[in-house]
PDBQT receptor file of N, H, CA, C and O in Angstrom, charges set to zero:
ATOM      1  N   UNK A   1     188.524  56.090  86.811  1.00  0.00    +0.000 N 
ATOM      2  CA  UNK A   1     187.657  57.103  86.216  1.00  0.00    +0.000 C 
ATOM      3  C   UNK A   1     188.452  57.990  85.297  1.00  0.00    +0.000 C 
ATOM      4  O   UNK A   1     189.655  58.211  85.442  1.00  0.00    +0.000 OA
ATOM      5  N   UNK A   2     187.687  58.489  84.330  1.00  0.00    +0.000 N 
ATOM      6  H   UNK A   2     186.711  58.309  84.212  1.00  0.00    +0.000 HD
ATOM      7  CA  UNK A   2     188.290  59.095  82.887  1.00  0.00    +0.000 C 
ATOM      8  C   UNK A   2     187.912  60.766  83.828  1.00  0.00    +0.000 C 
ATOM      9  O   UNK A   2     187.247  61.026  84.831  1.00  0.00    +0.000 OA
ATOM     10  N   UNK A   3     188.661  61.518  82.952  1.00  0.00    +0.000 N 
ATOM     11  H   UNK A   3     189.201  61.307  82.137  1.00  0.00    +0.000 HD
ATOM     12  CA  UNK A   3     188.738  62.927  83.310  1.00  0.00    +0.000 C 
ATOM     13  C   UNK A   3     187.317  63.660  82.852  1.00  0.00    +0.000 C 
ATOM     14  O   UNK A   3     186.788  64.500  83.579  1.00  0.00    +0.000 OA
ATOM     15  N   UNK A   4     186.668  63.198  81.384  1.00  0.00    +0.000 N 
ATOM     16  H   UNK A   4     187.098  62.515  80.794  1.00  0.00    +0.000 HD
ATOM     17  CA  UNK A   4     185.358  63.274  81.314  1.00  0.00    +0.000 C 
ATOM     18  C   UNK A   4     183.988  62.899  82.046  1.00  0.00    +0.000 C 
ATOM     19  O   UNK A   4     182.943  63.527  81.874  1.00  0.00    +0.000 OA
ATOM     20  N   UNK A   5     184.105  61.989  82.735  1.00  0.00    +0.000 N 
ATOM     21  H   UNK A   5     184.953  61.479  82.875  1.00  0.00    +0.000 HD
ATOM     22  CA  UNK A   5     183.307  61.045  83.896  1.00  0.00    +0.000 C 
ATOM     23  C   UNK A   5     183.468  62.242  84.883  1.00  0.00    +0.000 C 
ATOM     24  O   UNK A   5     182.524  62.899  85.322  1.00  0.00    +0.000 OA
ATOM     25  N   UNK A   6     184.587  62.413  85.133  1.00  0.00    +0.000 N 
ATOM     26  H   UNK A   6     185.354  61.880  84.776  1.00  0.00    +0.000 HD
ATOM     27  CA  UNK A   6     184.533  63.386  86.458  1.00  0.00    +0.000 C 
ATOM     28  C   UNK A   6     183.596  64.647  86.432  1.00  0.00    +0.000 C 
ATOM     29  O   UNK A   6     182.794  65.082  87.258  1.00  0.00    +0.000 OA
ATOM     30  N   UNK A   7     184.052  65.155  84.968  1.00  0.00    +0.000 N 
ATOM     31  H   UNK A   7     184.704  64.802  84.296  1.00  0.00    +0.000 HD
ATOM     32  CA  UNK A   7     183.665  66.490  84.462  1.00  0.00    +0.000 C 
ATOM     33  C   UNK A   7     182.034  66.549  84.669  1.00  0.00    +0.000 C 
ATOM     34  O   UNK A   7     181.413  67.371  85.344  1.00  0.00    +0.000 OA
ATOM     35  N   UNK A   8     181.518  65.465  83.913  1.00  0.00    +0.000 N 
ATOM     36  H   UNK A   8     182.022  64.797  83.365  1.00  0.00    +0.000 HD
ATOM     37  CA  UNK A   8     180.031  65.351  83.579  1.00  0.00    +0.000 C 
ATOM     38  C   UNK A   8     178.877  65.610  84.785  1.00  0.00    +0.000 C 
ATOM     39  O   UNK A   8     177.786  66.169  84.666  1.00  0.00    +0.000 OA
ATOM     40  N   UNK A   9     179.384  65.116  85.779  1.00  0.00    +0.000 N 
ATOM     41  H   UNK A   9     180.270  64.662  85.876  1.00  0.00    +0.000 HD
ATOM     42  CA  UNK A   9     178.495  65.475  87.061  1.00  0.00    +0.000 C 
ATOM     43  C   UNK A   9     178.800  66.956  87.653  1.00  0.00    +0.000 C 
ATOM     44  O   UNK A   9     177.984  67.499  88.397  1.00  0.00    +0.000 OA
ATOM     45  N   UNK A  10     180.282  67.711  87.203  1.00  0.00    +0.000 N 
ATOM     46  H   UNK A  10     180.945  67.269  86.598  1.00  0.00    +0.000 HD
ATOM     47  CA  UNK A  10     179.842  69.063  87.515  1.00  0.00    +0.000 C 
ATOM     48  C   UNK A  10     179.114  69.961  86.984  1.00  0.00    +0.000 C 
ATOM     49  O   UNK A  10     178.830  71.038  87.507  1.00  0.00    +0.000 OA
ATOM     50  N   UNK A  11     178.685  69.480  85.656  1.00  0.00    +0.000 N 
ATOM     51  H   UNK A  11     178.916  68.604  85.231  1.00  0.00    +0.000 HD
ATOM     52  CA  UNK A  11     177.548  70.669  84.481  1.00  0.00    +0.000 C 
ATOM     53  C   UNK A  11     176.526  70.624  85.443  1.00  0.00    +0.000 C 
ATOM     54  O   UNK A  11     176.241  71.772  85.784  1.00  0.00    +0.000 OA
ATOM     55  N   UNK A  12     175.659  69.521  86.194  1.00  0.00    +0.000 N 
ATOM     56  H   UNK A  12     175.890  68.589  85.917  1.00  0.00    +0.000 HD
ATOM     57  CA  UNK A  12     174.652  70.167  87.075  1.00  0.00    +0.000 C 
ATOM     58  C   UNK A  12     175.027  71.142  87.982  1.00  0.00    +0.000 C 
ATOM     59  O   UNK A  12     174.679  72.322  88.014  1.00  0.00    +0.000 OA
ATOM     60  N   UNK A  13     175.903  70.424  88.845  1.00  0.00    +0.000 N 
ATOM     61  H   UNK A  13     176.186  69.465  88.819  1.00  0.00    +0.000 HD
ATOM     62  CA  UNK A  13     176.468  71.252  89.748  1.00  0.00    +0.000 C 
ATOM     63  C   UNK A  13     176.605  72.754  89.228  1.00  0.00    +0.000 C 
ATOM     64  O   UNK A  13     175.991  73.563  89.923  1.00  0.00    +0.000 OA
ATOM     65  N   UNK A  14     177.129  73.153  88.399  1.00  0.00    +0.000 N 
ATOM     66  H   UNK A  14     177.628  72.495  87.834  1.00  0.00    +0.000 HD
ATOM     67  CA  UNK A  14     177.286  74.004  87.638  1.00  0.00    +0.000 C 
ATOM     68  C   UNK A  14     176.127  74.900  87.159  1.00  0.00    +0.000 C 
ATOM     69  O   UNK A  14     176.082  76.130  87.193  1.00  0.00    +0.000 OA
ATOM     70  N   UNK A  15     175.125  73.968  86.672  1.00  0.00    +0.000 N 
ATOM     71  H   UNK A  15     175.161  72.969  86.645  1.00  0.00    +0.000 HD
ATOM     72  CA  UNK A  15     174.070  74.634  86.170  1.00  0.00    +0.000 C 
ATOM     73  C   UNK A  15     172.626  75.089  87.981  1.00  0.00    +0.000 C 
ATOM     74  O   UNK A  15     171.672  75.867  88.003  1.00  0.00    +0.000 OA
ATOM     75  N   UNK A  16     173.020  74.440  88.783  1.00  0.00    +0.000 N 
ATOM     76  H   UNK A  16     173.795  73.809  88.765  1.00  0.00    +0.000 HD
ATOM     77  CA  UNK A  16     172.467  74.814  90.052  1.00  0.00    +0.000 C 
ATOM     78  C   UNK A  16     172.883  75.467  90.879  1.00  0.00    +0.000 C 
ATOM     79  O   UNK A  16     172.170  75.942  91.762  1.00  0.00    +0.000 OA
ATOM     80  N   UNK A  17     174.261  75.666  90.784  1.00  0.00    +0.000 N 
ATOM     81  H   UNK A  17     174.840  75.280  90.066  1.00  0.00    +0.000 HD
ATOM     82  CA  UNK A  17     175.117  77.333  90.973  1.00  0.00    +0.000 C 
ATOM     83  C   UNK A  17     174.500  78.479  90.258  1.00  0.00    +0.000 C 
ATOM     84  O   UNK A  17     173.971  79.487  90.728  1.00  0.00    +0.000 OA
ATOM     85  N   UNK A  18     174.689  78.094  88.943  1.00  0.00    +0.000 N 
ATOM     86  H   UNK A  18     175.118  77.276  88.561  1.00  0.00    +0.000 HD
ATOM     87  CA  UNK A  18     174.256  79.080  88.016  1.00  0.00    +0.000 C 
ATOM     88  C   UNK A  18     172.564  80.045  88.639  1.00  0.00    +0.000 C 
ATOM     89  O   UNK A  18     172.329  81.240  88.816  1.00  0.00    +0.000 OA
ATOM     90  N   UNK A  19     171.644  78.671  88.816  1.00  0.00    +0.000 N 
ATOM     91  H   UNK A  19     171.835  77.700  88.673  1.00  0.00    +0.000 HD
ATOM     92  CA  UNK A  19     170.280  79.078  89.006  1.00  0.00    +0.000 C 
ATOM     93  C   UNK A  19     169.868  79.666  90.587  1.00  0.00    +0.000 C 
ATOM     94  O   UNK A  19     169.042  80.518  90.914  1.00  0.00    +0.000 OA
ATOM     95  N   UNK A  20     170.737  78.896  91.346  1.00  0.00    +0.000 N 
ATOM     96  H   UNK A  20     171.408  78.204  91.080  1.00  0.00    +0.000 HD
ATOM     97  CA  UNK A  20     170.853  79.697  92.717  1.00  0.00    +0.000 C 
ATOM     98  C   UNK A  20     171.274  81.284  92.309  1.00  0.00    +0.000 C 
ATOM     99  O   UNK A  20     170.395  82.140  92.406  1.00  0.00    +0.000 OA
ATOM    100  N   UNK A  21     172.792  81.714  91.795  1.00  0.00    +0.000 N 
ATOM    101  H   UNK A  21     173.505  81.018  91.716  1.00  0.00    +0.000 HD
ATOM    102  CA  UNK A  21     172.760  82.707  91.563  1.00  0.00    +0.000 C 
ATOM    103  C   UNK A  21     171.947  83.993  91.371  1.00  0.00    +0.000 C 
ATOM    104  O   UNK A  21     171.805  85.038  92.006  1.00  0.00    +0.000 OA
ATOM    105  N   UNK A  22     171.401  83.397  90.050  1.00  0.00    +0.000 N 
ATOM    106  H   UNK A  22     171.516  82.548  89.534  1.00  0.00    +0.000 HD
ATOM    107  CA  UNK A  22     170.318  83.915  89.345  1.00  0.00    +0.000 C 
ATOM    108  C   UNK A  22     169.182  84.278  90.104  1.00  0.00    +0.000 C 
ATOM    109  O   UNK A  22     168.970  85.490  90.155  1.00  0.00    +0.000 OA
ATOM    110  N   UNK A  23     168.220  83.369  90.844  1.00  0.00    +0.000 N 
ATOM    111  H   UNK A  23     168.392  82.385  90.803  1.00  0.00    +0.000 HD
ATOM    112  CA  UNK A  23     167.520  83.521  91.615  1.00  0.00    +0.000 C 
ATOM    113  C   UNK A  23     167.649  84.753  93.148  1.00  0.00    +0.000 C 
ATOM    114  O   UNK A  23     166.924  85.556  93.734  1.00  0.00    +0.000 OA
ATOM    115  N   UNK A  24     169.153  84.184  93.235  1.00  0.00    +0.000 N 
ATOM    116  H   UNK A  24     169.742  83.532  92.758  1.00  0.00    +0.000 HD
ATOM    117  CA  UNK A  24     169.593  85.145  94.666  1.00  0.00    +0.000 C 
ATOM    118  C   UNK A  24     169.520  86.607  94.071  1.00  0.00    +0.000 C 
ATOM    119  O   UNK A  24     169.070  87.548  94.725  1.00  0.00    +0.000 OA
ATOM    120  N   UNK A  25     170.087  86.750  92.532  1.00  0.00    +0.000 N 
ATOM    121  H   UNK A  25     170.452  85.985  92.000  1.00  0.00    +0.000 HD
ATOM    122  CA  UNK A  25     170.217  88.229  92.139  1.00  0.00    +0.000 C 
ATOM    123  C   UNK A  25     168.792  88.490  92.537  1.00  0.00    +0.000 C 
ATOM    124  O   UNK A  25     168.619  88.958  93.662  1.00  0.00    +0.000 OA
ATOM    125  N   UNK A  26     167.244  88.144  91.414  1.00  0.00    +0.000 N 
ATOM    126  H   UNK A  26     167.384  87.764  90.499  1.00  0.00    +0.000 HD
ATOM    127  CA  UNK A  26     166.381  87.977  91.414  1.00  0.00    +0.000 C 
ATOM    128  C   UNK A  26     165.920  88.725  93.003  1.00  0.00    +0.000 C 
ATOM    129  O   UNK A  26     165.453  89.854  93.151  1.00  0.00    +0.000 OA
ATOM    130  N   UNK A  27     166.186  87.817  93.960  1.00  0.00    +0.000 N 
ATOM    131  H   UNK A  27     166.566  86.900  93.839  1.00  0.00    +0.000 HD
ATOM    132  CA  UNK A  27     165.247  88.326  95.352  1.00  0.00    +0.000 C 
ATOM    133  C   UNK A  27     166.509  89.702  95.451  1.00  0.00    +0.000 C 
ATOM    134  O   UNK A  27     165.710  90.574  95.790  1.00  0.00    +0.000 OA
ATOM    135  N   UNK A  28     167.322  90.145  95.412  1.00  0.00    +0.000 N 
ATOM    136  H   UNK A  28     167.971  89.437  95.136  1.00  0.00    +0.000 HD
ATOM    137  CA  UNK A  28     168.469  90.982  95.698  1.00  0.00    +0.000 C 
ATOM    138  C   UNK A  28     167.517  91.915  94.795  1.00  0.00    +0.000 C 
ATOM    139  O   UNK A  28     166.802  92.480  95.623  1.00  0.00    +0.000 OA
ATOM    140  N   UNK A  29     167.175  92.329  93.605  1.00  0.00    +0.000 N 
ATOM    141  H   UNK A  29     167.755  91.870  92.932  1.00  0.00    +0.000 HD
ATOM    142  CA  UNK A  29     167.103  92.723  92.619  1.00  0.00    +0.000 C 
ATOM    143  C   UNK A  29     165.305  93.469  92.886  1.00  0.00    +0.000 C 
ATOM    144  O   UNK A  29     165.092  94.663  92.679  1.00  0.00    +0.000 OA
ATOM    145  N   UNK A  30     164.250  92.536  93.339  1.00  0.00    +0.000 N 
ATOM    146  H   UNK A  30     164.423  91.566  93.508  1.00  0.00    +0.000 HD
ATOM    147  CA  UNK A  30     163.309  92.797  94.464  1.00  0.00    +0.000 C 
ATOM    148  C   UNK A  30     163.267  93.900  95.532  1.00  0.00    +0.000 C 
ATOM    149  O   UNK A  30     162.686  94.979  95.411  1.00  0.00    +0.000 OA
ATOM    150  N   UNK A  31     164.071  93.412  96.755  1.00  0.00    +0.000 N 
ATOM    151  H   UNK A  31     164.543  92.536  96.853  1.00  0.00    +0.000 HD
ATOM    152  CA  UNK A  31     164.338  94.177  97.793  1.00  0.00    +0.000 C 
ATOM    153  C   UNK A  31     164.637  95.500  97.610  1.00  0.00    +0.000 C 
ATOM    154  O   UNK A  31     164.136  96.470  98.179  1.00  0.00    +0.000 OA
ATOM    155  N   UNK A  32     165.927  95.449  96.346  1.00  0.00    +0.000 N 
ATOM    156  H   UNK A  32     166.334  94.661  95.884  1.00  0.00    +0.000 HD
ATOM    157  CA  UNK A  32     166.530  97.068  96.191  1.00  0.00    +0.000 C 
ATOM    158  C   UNK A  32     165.103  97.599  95.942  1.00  0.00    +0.000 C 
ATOM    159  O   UNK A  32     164.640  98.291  96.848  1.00  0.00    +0.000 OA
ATOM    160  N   UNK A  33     164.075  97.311  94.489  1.00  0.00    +0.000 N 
ATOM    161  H   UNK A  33     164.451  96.749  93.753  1.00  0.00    +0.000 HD
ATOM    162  CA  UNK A  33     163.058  97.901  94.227  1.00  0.00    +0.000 C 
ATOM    163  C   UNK A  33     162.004  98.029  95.082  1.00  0.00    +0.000 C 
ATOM    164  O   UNK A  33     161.191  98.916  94.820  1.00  0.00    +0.000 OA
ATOM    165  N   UNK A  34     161.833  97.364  96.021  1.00  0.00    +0.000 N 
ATOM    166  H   UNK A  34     162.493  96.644  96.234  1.00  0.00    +0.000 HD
ATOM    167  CA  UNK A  34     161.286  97.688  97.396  1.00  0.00    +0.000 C 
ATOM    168  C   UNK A  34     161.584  98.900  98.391  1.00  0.00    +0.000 C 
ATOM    169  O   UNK A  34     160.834  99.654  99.012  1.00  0.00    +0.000 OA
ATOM    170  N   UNK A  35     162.952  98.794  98.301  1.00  0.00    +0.000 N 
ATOM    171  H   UNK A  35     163.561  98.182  97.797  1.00  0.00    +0.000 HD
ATOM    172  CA  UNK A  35     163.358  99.715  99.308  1.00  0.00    +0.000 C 
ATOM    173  C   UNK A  35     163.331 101.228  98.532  1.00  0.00    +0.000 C 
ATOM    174  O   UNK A  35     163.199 102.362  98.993  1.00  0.00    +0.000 OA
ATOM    175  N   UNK A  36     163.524 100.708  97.086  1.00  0.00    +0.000 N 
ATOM    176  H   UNK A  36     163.631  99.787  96.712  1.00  0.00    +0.000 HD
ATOM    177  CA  UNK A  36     163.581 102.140  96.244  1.00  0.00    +0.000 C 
ATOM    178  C   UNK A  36     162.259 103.244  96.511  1.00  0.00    +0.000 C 
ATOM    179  O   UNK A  36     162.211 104.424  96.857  1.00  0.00    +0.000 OA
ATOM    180  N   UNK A  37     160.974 101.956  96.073  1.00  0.00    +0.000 N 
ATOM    181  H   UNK A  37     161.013 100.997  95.792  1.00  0.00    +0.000 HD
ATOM    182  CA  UNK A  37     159.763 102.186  96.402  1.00  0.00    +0.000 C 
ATOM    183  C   UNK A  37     159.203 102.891  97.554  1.00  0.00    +0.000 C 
ATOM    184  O   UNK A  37     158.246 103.647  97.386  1.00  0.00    +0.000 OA
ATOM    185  N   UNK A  38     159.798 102.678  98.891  1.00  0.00    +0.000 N 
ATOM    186  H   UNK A  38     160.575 102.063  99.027  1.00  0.00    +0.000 HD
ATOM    187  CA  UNK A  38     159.971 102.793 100.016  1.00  0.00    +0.000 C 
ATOM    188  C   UNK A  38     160.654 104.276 100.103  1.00  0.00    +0.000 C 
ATOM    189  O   UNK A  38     160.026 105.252 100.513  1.00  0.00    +0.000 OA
ATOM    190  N   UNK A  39     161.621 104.315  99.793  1.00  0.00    +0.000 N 
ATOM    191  H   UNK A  39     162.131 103.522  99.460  1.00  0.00    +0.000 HD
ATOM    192  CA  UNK A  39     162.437 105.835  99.771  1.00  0.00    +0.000 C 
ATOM    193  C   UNK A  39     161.561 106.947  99.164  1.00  0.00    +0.000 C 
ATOM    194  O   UNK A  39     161.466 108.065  99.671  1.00  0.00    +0.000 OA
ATOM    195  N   UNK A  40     160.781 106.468  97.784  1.00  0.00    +0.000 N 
ATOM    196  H   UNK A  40     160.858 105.560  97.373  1.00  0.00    +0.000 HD
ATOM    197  CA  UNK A  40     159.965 107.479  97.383  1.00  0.00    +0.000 C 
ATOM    198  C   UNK A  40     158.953 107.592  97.867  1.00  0.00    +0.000 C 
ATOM    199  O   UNK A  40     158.331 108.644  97.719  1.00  0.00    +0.000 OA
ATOM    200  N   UNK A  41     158.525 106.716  98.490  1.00  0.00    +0.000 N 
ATOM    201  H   UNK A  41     159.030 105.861  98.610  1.00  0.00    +0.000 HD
ATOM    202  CA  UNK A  41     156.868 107.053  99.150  1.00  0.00    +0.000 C 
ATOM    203  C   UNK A  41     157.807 108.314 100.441  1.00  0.00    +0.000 C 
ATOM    204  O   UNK A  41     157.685 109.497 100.125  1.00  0.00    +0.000 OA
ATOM    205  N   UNK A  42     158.608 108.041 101.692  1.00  0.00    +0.000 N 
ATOM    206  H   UNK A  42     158.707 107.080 101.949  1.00  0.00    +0.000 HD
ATOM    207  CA  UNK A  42     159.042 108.713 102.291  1.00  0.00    +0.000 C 
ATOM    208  C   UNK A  42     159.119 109.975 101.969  1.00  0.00    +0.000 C 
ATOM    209  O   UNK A  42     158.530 110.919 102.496  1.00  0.00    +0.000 OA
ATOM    210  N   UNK A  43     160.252 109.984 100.620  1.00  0.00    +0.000 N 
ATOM    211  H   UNK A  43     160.731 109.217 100.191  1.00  0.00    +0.000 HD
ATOM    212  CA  UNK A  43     160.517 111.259  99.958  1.00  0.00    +0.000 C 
ATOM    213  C   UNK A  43     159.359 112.142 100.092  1.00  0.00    +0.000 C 
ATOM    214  O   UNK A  43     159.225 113.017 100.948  1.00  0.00    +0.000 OA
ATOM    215  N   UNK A  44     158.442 111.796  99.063  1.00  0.00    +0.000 N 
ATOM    216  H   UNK A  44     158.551 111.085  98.368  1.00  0.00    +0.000 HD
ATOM    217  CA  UNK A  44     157.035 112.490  99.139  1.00  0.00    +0.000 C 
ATOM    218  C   UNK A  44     156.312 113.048 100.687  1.00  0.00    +0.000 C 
ATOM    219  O   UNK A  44     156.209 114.109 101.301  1.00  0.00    +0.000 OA
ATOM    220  N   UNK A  45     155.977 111.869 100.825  1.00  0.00    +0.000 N 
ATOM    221  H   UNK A  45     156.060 111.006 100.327  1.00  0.00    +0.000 HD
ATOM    222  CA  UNK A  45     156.137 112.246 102.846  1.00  0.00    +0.000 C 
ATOM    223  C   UNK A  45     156.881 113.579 103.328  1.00  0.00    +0.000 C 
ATOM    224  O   UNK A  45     156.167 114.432 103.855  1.00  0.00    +0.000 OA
ATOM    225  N   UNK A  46     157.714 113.736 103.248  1.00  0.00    +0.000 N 
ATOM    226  H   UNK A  46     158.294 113.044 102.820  1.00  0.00    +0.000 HD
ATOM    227  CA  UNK A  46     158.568 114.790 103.478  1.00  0.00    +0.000 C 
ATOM    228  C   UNK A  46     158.175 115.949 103.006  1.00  0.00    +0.000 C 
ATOM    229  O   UNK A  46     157.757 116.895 103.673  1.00  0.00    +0.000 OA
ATOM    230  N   UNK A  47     158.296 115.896 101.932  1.00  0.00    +0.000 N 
ATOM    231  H   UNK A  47     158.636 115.128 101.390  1.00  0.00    +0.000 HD
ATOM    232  CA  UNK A  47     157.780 117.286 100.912  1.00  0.00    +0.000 C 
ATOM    233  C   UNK A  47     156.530 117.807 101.514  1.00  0.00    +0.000 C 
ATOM    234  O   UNK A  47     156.548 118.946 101.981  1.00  0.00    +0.000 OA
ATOM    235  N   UNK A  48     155.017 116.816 101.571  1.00  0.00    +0.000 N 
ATOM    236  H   UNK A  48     155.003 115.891 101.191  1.00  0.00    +0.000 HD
ATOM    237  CA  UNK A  48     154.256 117.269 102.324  1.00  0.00    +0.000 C 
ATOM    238  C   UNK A  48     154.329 117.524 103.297  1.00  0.00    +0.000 C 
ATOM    239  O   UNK A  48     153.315 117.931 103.864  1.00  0.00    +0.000 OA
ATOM    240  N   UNK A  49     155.472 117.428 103.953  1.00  0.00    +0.000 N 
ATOM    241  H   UNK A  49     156.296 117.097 103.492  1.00  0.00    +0.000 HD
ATOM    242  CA  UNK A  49     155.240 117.599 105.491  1.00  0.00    +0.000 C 
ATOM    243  C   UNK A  49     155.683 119.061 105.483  1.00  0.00    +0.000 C 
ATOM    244  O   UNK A  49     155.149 119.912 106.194  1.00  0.00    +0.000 OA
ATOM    245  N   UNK A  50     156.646 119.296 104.675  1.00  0.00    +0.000 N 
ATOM    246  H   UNK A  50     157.080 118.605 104.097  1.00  0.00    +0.000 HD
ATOM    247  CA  UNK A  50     157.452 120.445 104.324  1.00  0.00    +0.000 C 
ATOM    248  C   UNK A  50     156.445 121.697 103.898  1.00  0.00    +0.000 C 
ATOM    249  O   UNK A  50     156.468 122.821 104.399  1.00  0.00    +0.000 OA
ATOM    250  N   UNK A  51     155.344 121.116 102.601  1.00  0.00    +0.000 N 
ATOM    251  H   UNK A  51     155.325 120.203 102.193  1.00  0.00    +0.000 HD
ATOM    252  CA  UNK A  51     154.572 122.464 102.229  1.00  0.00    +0.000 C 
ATOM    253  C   UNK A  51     153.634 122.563 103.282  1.00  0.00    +0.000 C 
ATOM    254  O   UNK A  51     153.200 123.676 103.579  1.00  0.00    +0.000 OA
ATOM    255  N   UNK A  52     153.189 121.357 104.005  1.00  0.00    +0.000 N 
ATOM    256  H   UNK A  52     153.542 120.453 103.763  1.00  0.00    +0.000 HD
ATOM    257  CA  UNK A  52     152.118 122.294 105.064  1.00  0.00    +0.000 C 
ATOM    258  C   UNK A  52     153.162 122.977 106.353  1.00  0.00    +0.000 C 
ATOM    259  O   UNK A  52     152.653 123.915 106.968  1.00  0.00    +0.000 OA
ATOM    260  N   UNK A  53     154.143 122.679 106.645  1.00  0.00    +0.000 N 
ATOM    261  H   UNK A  53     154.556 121.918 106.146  1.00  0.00    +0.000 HD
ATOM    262  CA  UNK A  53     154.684 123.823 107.573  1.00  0.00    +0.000 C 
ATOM    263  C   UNK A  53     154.709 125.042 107.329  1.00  0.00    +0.000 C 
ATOM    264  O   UNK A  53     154.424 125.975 108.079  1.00  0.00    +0.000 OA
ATOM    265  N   UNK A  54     155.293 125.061 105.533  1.00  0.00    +0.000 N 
ATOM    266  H   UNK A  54     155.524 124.303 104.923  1.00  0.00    +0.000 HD
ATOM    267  CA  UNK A  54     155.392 126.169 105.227  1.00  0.00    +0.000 C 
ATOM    268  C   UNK A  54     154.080 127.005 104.887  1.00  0.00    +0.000 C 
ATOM    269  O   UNK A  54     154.086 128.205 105.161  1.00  0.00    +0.000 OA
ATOM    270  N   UNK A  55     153.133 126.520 104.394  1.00  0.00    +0.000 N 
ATOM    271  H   UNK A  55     153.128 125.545 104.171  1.00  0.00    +0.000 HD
ATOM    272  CA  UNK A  55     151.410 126.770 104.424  1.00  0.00    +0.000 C 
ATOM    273  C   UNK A  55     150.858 127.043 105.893  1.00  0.00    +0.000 C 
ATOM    274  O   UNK A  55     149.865 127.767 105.951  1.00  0.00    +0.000 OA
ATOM    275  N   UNK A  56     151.277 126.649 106.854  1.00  0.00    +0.000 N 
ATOM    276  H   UNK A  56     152.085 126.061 106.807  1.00  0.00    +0.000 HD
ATOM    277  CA  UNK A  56     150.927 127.085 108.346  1.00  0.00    +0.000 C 
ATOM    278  C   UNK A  56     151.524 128.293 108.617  1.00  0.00    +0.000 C 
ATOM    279  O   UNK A  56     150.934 129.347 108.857  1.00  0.00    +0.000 OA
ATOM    280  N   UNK A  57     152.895 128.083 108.564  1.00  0.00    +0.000 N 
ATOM    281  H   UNK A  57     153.373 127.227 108.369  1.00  0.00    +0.000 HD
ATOM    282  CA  UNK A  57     153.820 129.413 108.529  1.00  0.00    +0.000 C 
ATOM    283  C   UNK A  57     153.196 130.774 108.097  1.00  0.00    +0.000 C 
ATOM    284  O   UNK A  57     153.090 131.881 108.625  1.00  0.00    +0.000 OA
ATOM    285  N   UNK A  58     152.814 130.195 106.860  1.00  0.00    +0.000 N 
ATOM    286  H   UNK A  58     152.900 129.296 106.431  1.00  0.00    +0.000 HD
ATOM    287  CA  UNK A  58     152.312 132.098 106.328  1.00  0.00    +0.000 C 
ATOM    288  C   UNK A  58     151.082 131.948 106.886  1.00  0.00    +0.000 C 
ATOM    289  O   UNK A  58     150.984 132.916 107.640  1.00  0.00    +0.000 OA
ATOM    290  N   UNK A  59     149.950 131.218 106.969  1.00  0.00    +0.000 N 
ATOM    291  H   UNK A  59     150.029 130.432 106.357  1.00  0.00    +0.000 HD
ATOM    292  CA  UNK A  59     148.673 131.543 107.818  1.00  0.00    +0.000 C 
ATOM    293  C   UNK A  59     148.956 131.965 109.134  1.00  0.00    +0.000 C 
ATOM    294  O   UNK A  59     148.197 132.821 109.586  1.00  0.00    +0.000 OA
ATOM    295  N   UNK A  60     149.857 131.570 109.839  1.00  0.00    +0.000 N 
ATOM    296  H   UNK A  60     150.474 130.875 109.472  1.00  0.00    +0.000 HD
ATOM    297  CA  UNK A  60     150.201 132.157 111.268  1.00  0.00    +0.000 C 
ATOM    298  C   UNK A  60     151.708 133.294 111.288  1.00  0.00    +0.000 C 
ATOM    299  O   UNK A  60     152.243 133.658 112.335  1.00  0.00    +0.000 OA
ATOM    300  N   UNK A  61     152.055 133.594 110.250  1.00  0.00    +0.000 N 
ATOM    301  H   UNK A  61     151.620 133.297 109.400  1.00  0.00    +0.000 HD
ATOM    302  CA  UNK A  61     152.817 135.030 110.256  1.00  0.00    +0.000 C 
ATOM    303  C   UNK A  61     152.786 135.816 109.508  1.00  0.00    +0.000 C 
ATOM    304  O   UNK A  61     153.430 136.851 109.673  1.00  0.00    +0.000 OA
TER     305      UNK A  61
């Protein structure tokens, strides 16, 4: 076998590394914006939870 012969069957290989990659970023890339999504709904959560304490607070002092 020639050194080119060898070569030629790793460009798939190569190119299905490549697309696994890609794809893995892809779902990686998802999740963060999920979880981002997730943090701000919470965030908000909070805040309201925050102005009605403080909205109870002055009705009861």
């Amino acid at each position: 076998m020639t050194t080119s012969s060898l070569s030629k069957p790793e460009a798939p290989v190569e190119q299905a590394n490549q697309l696994t990659k890609t794809c893995y970023q892809a779902d990686q890339q998802v999740k963060f914006m999920y979880l981002q999504a997730e943090i701000d709904c919470l965030l908000e959560e909070l805040k309201n939870l925050k102005r009605q304490r403080c909205e109870s607070e002055n009705v009861h002092g």
